[in-house]
N, CA, C and O atoms as CSV, one atom per row, in Angstrom:
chain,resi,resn,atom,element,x,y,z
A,1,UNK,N,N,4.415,17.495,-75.616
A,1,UNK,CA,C,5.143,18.329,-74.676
A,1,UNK,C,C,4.803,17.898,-73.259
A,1,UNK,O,O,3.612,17.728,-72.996
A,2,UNK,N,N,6.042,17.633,-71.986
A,2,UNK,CA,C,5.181,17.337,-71.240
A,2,UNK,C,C,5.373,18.566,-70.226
A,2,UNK,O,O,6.101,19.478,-70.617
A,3,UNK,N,N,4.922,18.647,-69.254
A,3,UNK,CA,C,4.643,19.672,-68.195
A,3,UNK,C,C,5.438,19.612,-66.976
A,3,UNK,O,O,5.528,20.383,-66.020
A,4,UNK,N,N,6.028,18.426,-67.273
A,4,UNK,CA,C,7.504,18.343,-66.410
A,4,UNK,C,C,8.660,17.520,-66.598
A,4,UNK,O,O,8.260,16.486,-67.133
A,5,UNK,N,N,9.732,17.477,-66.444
A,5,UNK,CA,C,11.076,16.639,-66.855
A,5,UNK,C,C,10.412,15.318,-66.658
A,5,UNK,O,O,9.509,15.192,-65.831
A,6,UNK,N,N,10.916,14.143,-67.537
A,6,UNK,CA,C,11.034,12.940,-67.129
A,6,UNK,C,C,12.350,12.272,-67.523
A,6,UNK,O,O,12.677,12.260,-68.710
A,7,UNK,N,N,13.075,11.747,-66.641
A,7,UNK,CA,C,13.924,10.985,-66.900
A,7,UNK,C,C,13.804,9.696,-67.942
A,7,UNK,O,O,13.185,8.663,-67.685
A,8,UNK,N,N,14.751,10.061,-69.556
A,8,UNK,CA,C,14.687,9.431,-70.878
A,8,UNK,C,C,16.013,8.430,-70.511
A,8,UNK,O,O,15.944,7.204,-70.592
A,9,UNK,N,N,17.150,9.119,-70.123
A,9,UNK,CA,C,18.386,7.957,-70.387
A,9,UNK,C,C,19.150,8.297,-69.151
A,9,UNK,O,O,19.224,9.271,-68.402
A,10,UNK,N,N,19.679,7.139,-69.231
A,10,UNK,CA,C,20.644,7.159,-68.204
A,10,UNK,C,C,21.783,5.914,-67.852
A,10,UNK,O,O,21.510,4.783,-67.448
A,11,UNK,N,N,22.942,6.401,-68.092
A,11,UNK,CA,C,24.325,5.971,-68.627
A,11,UNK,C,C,25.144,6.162,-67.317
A,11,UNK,O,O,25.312,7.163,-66.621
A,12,UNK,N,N,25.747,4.481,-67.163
A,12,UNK,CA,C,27.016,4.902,-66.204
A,12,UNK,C,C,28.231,4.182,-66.683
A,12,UNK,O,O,28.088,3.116,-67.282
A,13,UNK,N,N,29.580,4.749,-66.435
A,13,UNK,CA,C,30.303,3.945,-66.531
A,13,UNK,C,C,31.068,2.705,-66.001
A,13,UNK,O,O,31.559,3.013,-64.915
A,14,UNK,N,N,31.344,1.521,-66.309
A,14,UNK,CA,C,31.895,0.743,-65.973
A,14,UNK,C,C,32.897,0.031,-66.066
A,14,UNK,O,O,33.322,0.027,-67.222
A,15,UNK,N,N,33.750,-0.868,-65.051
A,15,UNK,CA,C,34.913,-1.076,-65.719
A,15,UNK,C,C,34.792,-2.661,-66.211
A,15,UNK,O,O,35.855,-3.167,-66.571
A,16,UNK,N,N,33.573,-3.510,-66.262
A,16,UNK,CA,C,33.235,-4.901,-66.637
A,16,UNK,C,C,31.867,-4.894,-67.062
A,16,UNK,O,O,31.048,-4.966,-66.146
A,17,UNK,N,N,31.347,-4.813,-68.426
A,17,UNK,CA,C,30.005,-4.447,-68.906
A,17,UNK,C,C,29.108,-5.961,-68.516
A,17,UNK,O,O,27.979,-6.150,-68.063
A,18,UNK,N,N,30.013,-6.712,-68.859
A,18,UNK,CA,C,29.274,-8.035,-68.659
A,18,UNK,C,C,29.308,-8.512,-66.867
A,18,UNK,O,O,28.616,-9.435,-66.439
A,19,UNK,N,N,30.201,-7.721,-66.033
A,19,UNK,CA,C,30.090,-8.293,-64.994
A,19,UNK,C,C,29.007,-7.219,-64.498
A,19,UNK,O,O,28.536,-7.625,-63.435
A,20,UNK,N,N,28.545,-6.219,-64.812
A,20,UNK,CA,C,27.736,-5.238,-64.056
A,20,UNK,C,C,26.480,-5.402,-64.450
A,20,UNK,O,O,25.493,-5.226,-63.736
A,21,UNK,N,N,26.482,-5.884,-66.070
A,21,UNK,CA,C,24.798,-6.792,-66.574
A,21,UNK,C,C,24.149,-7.509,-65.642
A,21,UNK,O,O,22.981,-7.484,-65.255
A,22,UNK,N,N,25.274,-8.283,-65.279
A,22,UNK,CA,C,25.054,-9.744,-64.173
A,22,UNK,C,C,24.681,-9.330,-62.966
A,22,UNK,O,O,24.351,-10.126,-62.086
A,23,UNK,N,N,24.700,-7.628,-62.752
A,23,UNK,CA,C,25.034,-7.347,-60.892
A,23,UNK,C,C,23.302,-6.877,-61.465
A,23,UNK,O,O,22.447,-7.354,-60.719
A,24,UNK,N,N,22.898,-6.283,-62.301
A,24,UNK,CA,C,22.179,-4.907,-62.069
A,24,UNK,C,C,20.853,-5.849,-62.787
A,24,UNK,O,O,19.744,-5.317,-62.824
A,25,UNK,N,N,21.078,-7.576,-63.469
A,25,UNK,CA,C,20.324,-8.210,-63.846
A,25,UNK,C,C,19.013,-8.917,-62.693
A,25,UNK,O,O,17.831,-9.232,-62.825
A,26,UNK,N,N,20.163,-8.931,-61.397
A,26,UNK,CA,C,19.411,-9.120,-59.910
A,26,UNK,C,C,17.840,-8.699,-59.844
A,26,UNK,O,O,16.953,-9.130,-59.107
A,27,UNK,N,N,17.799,-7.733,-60.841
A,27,UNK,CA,C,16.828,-6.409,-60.482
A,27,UNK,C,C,15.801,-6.992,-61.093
A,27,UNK,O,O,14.603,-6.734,-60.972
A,28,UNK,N,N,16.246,-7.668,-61.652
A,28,UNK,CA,C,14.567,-8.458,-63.522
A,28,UNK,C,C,14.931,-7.695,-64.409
A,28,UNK,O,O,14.184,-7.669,-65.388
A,29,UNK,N,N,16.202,-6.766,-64.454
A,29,UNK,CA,C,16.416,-6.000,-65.864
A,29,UNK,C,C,16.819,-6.932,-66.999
A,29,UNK,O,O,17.562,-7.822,-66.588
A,30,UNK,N,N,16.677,-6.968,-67.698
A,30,UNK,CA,C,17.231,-7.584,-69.219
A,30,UNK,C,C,17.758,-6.783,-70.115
A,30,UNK,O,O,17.109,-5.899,-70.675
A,31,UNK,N,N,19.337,-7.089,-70.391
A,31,UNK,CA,C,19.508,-6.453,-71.345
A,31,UNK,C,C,19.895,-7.210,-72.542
A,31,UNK,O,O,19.991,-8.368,-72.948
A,32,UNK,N,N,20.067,-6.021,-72.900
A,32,UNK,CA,C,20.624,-5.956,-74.820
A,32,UNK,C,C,21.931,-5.529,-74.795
A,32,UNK,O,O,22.325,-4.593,-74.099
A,33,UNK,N,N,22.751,-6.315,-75.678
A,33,UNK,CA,C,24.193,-5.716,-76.139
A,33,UNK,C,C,24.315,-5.084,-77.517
A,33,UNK,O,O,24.459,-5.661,-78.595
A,34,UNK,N,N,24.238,-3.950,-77.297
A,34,UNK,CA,C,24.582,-2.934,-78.506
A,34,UNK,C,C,25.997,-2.205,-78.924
A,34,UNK,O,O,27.013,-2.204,-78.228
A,35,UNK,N,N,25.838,-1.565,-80.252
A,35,UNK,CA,C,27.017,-0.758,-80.470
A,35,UNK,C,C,26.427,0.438,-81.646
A,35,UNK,O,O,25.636,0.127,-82.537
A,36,UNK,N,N,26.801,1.400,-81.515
A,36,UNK,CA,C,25.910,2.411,-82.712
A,36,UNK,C,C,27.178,2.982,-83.019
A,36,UNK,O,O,27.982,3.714,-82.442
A,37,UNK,N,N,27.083,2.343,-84.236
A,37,UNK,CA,C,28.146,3.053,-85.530
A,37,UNK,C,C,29.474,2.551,-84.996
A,37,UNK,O,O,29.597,1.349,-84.759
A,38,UNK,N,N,30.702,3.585,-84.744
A,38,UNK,CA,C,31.733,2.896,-83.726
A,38,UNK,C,C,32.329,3.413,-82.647
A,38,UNK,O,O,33.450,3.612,-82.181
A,39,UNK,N,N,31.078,3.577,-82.388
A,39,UNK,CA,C,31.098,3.276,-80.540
A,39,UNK,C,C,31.115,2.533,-79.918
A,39,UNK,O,O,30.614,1.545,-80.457
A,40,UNK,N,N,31.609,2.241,-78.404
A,40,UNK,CA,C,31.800,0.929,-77.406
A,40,UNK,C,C,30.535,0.361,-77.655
A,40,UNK,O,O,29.432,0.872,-77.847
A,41,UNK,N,N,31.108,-1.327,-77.591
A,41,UNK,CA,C,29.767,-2.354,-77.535
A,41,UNK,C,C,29.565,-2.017,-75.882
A,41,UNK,O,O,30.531,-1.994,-75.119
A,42,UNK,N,N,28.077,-1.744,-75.409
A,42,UNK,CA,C,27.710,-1.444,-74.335
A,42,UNK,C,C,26.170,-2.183,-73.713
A,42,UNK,O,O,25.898,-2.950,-74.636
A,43,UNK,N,N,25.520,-2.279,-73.100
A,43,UNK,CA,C,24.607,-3.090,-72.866
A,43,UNK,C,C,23.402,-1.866,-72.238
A,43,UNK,O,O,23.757,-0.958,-71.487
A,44,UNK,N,N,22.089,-2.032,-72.662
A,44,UNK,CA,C,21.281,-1.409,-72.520
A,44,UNK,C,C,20.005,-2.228,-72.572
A,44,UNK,O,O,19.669,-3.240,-73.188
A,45,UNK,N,N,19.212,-1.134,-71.390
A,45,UNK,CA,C,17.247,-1.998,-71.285
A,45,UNK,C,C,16.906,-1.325,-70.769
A,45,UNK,O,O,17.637,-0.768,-69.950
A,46,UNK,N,N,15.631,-0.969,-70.922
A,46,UNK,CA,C,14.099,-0.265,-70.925
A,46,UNK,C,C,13.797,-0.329,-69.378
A,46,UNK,O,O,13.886,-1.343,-68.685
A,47,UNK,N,N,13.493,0.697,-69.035
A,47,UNK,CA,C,13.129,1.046,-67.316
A,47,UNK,C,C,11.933,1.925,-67.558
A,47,UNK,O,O,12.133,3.139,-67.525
A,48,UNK,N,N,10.470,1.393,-67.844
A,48,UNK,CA,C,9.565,2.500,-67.979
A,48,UNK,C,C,9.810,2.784,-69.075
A,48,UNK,O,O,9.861,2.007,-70.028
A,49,UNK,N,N,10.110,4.652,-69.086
A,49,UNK,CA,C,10.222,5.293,-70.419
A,49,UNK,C,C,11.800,5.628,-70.481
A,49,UNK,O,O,12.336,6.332,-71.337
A,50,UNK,N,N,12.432,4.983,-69.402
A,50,UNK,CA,C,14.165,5.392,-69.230
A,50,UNK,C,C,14.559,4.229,-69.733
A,50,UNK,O,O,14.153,3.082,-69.548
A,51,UNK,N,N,15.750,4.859,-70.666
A,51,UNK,CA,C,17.191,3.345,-71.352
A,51,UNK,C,C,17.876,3.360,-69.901
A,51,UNK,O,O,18.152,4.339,-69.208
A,52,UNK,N,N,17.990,2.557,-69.749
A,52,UNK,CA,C,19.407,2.229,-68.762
A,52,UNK,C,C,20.721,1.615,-69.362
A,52,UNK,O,O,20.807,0.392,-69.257
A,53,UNK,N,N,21.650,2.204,-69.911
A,53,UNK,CA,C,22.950,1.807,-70.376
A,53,UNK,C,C,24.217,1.751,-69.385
A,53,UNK,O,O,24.495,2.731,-68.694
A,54,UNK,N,N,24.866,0.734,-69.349
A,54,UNK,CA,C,25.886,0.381,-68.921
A,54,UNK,C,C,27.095,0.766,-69.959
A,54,UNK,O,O,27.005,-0.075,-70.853
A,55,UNK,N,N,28.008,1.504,-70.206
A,55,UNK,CA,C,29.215,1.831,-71.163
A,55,UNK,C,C,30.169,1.468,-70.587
A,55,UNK,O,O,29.936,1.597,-69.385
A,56,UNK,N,N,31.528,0.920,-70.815
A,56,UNK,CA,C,32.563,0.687,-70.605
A,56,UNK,C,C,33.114,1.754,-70.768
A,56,UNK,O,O,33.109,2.623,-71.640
A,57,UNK,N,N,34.050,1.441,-68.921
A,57,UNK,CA,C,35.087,2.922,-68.787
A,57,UNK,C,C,35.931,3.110,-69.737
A,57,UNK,O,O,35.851,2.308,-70.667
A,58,UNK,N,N,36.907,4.109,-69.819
A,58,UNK,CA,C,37.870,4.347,-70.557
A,58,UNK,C,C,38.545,5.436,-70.156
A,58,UNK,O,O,37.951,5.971,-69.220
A,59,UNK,N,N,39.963,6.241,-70.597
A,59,UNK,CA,C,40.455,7.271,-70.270
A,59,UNK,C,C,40.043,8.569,-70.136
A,59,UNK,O,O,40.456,9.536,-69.495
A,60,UNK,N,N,38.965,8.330,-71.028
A,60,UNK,CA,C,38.376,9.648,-71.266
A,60,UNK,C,C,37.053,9.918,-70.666
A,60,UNK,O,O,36.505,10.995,-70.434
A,61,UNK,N,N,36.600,8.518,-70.435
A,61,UNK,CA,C,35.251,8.349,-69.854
A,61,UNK,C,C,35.457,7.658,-68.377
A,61,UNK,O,O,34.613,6.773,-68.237
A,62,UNK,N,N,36.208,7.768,-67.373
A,62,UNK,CA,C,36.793,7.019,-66.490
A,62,UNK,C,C,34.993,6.859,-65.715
A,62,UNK,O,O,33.943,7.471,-65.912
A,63,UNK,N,N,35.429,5.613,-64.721
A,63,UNK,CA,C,34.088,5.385,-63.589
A,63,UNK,C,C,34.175,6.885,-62.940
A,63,UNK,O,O,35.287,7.380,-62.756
A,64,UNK,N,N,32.901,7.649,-62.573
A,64,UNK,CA,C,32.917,8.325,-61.284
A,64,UNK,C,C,31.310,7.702,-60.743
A,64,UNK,O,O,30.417,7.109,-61.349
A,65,UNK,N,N,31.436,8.090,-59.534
A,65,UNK,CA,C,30.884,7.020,-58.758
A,65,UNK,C,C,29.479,8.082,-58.868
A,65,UNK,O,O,29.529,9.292,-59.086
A,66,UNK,N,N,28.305,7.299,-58.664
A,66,UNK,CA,C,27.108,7.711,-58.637
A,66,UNK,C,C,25.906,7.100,-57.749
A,66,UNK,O,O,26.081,5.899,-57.546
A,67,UNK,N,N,24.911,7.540,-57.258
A,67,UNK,CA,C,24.091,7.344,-56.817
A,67,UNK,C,C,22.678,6.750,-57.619
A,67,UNK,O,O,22.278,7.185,-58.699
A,68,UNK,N,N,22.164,5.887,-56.994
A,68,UNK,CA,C,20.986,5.520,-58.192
A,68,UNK,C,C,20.102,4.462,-57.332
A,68,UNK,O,O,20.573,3.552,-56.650
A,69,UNK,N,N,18.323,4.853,-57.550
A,69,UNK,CA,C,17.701,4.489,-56.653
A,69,UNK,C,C,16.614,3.420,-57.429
A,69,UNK,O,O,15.988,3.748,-58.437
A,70,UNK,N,N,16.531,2.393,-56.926
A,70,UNK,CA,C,15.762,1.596,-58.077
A,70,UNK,C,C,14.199,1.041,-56.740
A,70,UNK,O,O,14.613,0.674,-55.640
A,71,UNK,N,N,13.175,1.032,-56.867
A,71,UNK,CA,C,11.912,0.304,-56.077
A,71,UNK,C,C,12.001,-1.354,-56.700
A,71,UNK,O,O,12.039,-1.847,-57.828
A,72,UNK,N,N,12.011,-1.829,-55.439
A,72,UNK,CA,C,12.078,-3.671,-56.030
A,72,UNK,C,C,10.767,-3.833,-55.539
A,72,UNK,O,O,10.217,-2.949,-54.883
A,73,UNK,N,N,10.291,-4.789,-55.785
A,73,UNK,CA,C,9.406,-5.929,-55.021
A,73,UNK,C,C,9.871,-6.778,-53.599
A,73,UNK,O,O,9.102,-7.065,-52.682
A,74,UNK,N,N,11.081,-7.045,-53.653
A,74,UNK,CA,C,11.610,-8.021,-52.530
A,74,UNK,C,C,13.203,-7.216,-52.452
A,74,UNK,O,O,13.864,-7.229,-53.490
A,75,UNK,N,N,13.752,-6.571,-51.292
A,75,UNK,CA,C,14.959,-6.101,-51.191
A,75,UNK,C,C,15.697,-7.514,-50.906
A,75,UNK,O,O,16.736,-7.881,-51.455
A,76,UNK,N,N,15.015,-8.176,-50.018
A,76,UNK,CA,C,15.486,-9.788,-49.464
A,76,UNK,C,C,15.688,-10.643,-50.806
A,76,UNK,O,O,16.751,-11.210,-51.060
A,77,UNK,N,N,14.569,-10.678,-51.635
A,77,UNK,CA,C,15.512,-11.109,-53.066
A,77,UNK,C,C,16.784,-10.918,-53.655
A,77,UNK,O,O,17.643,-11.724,-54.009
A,78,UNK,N,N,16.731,-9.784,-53.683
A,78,UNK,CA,C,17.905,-8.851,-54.502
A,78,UNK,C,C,18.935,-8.964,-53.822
A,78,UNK,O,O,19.771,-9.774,-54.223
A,79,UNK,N,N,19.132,-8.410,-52.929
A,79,UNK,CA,C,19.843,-9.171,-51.604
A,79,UNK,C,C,20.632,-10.626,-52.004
A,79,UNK,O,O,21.706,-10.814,-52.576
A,80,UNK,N,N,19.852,-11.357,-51.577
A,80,UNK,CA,C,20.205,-12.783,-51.664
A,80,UNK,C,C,21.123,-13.473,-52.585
A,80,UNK,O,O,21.953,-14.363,-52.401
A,81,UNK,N,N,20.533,-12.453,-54.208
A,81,UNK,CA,C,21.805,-12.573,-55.293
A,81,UNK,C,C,23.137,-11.982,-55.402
A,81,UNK,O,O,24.203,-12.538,-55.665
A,82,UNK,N,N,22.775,-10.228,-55.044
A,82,UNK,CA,C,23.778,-9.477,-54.502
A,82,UNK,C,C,25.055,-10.004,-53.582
A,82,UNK,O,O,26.248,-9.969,-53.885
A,83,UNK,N,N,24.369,-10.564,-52.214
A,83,UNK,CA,C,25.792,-11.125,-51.731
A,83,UNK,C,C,26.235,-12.285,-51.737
A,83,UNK,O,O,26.888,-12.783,-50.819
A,84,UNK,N,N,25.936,-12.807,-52.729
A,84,UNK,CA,C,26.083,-14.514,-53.324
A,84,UNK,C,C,27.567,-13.510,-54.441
A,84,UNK,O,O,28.689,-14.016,-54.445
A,85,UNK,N,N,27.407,-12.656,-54.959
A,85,UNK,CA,C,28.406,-12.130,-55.489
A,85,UNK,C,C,29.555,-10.906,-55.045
A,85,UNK,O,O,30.166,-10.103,-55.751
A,86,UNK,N,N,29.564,-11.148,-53.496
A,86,UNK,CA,C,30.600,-10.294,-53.236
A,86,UNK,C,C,29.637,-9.123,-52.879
A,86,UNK,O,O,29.969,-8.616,-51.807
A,87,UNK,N,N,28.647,-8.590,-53.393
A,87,UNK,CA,C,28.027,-6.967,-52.744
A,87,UNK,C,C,28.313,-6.366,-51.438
A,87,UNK,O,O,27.931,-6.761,-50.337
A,88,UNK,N,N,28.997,-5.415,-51.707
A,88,UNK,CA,C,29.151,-4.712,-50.189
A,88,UNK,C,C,27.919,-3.813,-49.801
A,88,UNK,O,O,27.637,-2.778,-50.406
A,89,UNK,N,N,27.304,-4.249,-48.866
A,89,UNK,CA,C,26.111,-3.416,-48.015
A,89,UNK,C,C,26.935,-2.352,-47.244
A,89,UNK,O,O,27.814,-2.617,-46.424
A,90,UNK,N,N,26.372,-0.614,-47.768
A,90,UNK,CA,C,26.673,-0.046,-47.179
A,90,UNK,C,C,25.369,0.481,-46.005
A,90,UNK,O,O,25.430,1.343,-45.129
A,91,UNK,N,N,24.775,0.012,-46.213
A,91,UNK,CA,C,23.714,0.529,-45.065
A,91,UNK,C,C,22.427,-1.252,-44.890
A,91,UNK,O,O,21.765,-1.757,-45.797
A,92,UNK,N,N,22.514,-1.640,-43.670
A,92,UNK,CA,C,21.429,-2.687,-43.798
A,92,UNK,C,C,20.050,-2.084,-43.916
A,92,UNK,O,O,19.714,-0.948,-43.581
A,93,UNK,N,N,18.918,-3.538,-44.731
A,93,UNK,CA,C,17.467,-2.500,-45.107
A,93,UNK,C,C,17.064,-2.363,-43.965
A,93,UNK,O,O,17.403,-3.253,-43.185
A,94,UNK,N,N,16.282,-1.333,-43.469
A,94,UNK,CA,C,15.355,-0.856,-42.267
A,94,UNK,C,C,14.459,-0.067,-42.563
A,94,UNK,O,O,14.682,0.432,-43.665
A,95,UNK,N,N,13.718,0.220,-42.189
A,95,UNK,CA,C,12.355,0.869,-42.215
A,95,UNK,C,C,12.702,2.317,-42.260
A,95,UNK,O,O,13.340,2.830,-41.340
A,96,UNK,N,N,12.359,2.900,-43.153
A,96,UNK,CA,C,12.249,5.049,-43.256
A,96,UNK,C,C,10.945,5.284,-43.822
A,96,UNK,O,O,10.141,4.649,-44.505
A,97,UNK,N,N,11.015,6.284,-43.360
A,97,UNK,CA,C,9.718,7.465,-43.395
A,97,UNK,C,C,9.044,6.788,-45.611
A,97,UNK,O,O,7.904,6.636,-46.051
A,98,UNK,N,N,10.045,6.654,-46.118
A,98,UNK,CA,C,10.114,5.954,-47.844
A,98,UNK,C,C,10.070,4.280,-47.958
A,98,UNK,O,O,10.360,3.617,-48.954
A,99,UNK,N,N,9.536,3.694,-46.395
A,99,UNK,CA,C,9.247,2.122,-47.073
A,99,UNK,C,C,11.018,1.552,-46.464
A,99,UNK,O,O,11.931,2.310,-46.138
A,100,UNK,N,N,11.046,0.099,-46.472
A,100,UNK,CA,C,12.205,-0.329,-46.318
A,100,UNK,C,C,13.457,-0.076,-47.270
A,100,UNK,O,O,13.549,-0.392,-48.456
A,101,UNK,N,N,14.088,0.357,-46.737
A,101,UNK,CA,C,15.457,1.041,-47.761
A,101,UNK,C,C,16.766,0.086,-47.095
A,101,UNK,O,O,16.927,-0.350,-45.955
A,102,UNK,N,N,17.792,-0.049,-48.609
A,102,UNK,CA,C,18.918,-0.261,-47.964
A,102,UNK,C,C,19.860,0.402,-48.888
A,102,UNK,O,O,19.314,0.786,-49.922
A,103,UNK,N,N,21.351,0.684,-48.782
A,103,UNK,CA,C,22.290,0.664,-49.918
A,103,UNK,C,C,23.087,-0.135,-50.282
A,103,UNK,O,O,23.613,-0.788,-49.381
A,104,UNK,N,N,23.451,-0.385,-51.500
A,104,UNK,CA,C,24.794,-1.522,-51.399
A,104,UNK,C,C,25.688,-0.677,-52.386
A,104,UNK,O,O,25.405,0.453,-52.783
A,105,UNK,N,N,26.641,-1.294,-52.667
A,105,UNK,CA,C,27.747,-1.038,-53.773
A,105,UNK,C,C,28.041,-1.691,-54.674
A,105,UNK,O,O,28.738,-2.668,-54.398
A,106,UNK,N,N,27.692,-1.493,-56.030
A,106,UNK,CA,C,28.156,-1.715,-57.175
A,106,UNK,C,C,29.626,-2.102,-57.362
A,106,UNK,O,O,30.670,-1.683,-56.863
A,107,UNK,N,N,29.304,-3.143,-58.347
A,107,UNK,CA,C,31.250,-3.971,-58.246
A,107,UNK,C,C,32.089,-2.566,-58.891
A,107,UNK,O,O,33.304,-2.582,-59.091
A,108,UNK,N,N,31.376,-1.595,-59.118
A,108,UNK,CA,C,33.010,-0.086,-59.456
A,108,UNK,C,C,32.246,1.070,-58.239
A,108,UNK,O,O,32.477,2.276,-58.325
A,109,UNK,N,N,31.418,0.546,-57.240
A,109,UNK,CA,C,31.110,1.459,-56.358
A,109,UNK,C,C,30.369,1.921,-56.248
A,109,UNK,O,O,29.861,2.227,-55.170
A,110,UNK,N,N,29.923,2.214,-57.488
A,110,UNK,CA,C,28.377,2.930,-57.301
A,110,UNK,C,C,27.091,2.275,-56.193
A,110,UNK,O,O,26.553,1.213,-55.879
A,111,UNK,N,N,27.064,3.985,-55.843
A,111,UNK,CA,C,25.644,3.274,-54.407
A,111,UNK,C,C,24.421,3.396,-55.108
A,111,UNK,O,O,23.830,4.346,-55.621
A,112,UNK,N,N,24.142,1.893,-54.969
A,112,UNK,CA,C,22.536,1.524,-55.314
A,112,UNK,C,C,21.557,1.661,-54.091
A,112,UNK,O,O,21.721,0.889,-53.146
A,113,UNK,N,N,20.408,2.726,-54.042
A,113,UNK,CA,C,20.191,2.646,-52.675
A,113,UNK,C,C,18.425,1.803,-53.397
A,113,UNK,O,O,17.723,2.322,-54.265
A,114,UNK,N,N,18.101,0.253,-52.580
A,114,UNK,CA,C,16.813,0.029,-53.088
A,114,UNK,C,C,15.735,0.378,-52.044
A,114,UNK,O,O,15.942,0.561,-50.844
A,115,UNK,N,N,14.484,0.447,-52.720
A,115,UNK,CA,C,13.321,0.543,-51.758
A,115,UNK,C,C,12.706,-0.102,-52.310
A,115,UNK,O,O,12.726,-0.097,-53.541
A,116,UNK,N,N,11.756,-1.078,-51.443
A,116,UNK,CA,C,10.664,-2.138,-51.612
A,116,UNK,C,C,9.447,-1.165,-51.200
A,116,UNK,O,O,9.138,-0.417,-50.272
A,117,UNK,N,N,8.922,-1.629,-52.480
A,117,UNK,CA,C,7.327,-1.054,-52.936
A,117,UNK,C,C,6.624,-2.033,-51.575
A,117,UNK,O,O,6.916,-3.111,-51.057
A,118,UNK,N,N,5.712,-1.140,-51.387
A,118,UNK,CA,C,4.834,-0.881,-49.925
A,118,UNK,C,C,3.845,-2.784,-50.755
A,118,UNK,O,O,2.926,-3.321,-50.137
């Protein structure tokens, strides 16, 4: 039992599973391409004690846009791959009260906001 929430899973939708592997791979994530039973083949990997799954949109499951905060090692890394592929920076990194932060946008929008570990 634990004594406070921890974030187990966490699922977004997309409209290119293999092109958002490739965006969110920047990070050192590795994934896996799965399917359970017959459900969408979708791509998923281990963050800590959190799945991170990528699902393909659909009518019923359309993109809505989300927020999501990941700590890198090098934002200037991540970066570097990011706009080698088109990434739109919605905020450049700068220094906050939380370490150097920046945001960008995910190829269906979603704002990735990163912070580089001190």
């Amino acid at each position: 039992m634990y004594n406070h929430p921890t974030l187990s899973l966490m699922v977004i939708r997309v409209s290119d599973i293999d092109r958002s592997a490739a965006f969110y791979s920047a990070l050192g994530l590795t994934f896996k391409r799965e399917q359970h039973g017959s459900g969408p083949e979708h791509f998923s990997t281990w963050m800590g004690e959190t799945v991170f799954e990528l699902y393909p949109a659909s009518e019923r499951f359309p993109v809505t846009t989300s927020r999501i905060g990941f700590k890198v090692v090098s934002i200037a890394a991540v970066l570097e791959v990011w706009r080698q592929s088109g990434c739109k920076v919605i905020s450049d990194p700068k220094e906050t009260p939380w370490g150097l932060r920046t945001v960008v946008a995910d190829p269906d929008g979603h704002r990735i906001e990163l912070t580089q570990n001190s």
